[in-house]
VEXBA-662295 format. One line per 3 residues: number of its first residue (from 1); for each residue x, y, z of N, C-alpha, C. Coordinates in Angstrom, 2 decimals, decimal comma. Layout:
NUM) X/Y/Z/X/Y/Z/X/Y/Z; ...
end
This chain:
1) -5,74/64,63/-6,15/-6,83/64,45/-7,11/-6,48/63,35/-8,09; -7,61/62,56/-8,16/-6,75/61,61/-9,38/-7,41/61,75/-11,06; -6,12/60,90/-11,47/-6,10/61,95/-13,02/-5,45/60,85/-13,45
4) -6,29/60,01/-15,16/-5,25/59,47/-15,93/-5,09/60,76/-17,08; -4,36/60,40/-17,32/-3,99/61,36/-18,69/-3,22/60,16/-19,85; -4,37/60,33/-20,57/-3,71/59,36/-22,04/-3,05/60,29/-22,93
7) -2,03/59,80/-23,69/-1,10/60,29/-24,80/-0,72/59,16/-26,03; -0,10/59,53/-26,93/0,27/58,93/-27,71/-0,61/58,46/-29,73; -1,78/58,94/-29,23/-2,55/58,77/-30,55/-2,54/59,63/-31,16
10) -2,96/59,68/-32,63/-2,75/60,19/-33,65/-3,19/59,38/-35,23; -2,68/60,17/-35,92/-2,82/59,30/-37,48/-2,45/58,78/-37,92; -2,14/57,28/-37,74/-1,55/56,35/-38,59/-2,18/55,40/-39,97
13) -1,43/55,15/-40,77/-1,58/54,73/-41,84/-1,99/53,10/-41,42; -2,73/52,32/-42,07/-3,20/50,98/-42,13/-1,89/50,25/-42,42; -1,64/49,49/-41,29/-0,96/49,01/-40,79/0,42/48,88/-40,25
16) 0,61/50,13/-39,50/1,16/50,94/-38,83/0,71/50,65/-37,22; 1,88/50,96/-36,70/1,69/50,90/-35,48/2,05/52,13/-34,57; 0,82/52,05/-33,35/1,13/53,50/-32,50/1,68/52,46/-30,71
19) 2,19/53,54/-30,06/2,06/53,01/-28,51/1,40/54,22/-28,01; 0,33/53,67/-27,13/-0,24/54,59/-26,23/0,38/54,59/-24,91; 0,32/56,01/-24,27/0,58/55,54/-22,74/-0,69/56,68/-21,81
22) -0,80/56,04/-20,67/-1,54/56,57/-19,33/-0,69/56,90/-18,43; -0,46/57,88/-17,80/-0,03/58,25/-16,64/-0,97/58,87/-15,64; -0,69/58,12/-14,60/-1,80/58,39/-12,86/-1,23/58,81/-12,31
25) -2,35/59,73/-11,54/-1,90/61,11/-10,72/-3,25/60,58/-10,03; -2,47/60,78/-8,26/-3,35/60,87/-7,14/-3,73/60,02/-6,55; -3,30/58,60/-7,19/-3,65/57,35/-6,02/-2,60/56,33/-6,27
28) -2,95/55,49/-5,39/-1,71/54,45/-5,34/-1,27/53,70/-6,56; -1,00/53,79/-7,78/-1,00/53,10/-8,81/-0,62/51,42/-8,70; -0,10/51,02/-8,05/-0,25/49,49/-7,85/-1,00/48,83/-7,08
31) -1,78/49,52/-6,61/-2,74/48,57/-6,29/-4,47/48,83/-6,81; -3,69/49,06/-8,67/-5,09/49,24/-9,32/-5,05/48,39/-10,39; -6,14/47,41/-11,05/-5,66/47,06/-12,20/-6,01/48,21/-13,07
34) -5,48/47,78/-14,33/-5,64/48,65/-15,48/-6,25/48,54/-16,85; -7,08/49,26/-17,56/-7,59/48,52/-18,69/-7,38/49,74/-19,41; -7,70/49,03/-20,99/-7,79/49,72/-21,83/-9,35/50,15/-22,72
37) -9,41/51,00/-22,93/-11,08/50,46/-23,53/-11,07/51,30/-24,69; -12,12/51,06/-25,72/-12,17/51,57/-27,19/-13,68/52,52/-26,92; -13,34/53,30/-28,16/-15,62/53,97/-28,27/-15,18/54,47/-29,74
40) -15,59/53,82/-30,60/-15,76/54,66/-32,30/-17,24/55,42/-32,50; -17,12/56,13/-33,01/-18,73/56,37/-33,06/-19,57/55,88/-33,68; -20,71/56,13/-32,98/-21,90/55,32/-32,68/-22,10/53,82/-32,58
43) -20,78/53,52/-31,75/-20,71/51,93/-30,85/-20,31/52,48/-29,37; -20,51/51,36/-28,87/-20,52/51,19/-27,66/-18,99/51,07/-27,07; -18,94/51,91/-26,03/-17,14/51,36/-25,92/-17,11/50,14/-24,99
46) -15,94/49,36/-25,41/-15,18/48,26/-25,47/-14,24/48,18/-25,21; -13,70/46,96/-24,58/-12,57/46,13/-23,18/-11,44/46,13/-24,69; -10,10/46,62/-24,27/-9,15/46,42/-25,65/-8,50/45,35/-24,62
49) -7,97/45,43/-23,45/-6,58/45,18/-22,95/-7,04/45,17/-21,28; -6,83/44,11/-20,40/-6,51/44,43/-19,45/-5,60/43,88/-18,78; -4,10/44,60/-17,28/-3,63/44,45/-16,83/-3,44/44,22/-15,49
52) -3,11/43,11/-14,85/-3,11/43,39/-13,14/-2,74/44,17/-12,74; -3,01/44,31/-11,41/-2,24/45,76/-10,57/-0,40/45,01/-10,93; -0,16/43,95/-10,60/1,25/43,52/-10,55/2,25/43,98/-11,56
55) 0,57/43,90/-12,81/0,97/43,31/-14,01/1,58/41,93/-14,33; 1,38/41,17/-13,60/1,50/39,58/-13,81/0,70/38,77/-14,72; -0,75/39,42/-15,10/-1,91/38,82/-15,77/-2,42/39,95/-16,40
58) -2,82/39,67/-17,62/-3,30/40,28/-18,81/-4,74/39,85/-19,30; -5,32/40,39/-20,08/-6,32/39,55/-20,41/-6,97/40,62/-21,72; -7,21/39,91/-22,53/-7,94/40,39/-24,09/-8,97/39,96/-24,49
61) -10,13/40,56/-24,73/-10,71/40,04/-25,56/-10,29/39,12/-26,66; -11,01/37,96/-27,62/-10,82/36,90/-28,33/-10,41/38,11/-29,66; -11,71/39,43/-29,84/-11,02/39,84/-31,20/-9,92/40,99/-30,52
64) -9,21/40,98/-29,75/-8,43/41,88/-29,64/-6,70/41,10/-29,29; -7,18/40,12/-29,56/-5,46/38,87/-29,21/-5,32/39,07/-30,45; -3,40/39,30/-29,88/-2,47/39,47/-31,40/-2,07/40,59/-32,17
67) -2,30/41,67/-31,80/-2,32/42,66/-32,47/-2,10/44,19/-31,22; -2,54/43,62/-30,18/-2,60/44,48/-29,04/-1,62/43,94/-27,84; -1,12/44,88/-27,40/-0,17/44,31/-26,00/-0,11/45,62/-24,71
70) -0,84/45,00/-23,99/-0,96/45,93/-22,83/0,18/45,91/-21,77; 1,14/46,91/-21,36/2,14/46,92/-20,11/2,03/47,86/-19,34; 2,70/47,54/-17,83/2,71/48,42/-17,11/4,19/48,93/-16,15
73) 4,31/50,13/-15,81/5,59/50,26/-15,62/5,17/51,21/-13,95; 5,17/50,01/-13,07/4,56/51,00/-11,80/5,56/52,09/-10,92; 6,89/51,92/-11,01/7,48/52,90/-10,95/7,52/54,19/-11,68
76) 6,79/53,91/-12,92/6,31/55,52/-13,32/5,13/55,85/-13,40; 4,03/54,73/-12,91/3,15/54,99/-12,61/2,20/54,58/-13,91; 2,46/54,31/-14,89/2,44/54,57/-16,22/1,91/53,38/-16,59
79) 0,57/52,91/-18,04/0,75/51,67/-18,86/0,33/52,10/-20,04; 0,67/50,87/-20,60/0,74/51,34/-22,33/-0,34/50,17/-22,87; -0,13/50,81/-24,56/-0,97/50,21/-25,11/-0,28/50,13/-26,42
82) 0,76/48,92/-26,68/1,64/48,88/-28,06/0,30/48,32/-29,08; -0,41/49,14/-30,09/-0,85/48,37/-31,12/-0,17/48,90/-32,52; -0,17/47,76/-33,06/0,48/47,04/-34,74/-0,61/46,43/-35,30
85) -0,09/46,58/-36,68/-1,08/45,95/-38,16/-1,96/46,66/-37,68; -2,48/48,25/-37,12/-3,55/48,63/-37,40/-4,65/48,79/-38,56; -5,99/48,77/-38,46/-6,76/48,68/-39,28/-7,93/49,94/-39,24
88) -8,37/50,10/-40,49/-9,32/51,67/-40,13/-10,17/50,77/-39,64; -10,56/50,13/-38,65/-11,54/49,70/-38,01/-11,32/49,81/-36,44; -9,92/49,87/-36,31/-9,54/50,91/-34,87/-9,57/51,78/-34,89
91) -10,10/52,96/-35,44/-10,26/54,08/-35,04/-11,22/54,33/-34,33; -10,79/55,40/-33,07/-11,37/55,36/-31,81/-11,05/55,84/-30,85; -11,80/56,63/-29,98/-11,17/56,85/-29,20/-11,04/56,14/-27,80
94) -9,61/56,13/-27,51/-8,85/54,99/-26,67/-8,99/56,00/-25,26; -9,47/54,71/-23,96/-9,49/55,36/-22,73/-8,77/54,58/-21,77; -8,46/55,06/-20,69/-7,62/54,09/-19,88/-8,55/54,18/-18,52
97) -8,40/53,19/-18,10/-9,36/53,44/-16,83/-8,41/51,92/-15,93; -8,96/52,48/-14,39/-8,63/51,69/-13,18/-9,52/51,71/-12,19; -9,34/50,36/-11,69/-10,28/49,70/-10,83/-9,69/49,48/-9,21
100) -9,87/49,82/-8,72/-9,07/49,84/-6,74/-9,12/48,15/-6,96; -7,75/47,39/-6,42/-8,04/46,12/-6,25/-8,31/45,59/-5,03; -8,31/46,49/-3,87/-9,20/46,52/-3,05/-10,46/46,93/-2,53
103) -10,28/48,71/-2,95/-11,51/49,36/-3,04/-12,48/49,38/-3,92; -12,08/48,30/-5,18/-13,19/49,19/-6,21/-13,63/49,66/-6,81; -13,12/51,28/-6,76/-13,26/51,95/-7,21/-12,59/52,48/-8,64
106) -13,50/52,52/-9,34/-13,15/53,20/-11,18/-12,95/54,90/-11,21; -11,64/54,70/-12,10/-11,56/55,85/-12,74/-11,35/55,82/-14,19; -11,64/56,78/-14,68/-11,23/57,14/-16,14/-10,47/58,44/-16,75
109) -9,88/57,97/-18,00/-9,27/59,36/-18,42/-10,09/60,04/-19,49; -9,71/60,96/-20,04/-10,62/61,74/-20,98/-10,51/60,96/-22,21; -9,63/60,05/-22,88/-9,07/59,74/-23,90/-8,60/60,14/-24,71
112) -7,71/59,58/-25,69/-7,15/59,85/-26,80/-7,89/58,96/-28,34; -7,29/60,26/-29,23/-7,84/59,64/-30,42/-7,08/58,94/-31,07; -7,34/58,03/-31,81/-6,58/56,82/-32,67/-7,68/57,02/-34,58
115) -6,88/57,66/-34,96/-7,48/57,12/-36,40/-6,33/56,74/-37,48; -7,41/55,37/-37,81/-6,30/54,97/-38,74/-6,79/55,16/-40,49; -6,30/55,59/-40,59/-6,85/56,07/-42,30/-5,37/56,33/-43,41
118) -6,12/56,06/-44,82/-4,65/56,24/-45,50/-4,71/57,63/-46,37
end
């Protein structure tokens, strides 16, 4: 069955930094890319971070360079999401999702919450 499971969020203080991580259960993890995505409420969720299946290539949105760093560690199956200088304007909840880089096919995790408040 496949399954991300996000961890790592919580309450941090303005400008503070958290690492998130995803761990996959149930499919081939390298041959998926990986993203990160945001949803605060009542917006729309949004691309934070994305990673190749290799992890060779990255890619950010323009307002999400600099502050965000997406990795992946395919021997544990696992990628992260190091963010610093957080701002209460990231708060949100953070999802990880993958795309088959052959098949296609999307998954998602339930997410985690990120609030940043002082």
């Amino acid at each position: 069955q496949v399954q991300l499971v996000e961890s790592g969020g919580g309450l941090v203080q303005p400008g503070g930094s958290l690492r998130l991580s995803c761990a996959a259960f149930g499919f081939t993890f390298s041959n998926y890319a990986m993203s990160w995505y945001r949803q605060a409420p009542g917006k729309e969720r949004e691309l934070v971070a994305r990673i190749s299946s290799t992890g060779g290539n990255t890619n950010y949105p323009d307002s999400m360079k600099g502050r965000f760093t997406i990795s992946r560690d395919n021997a544990k199956n696992t990628v992260y999401l190091q963010m610093n200088s957080l701002k209460p304007e990231d708060t949100a909840v953070y999802y990880c999702n993958a795309v088959g880089r052959y098949s296609g096919s999307s998954h998602w995790g339930q997410g985690t919450q990120v609030t940043v408040s002082s």
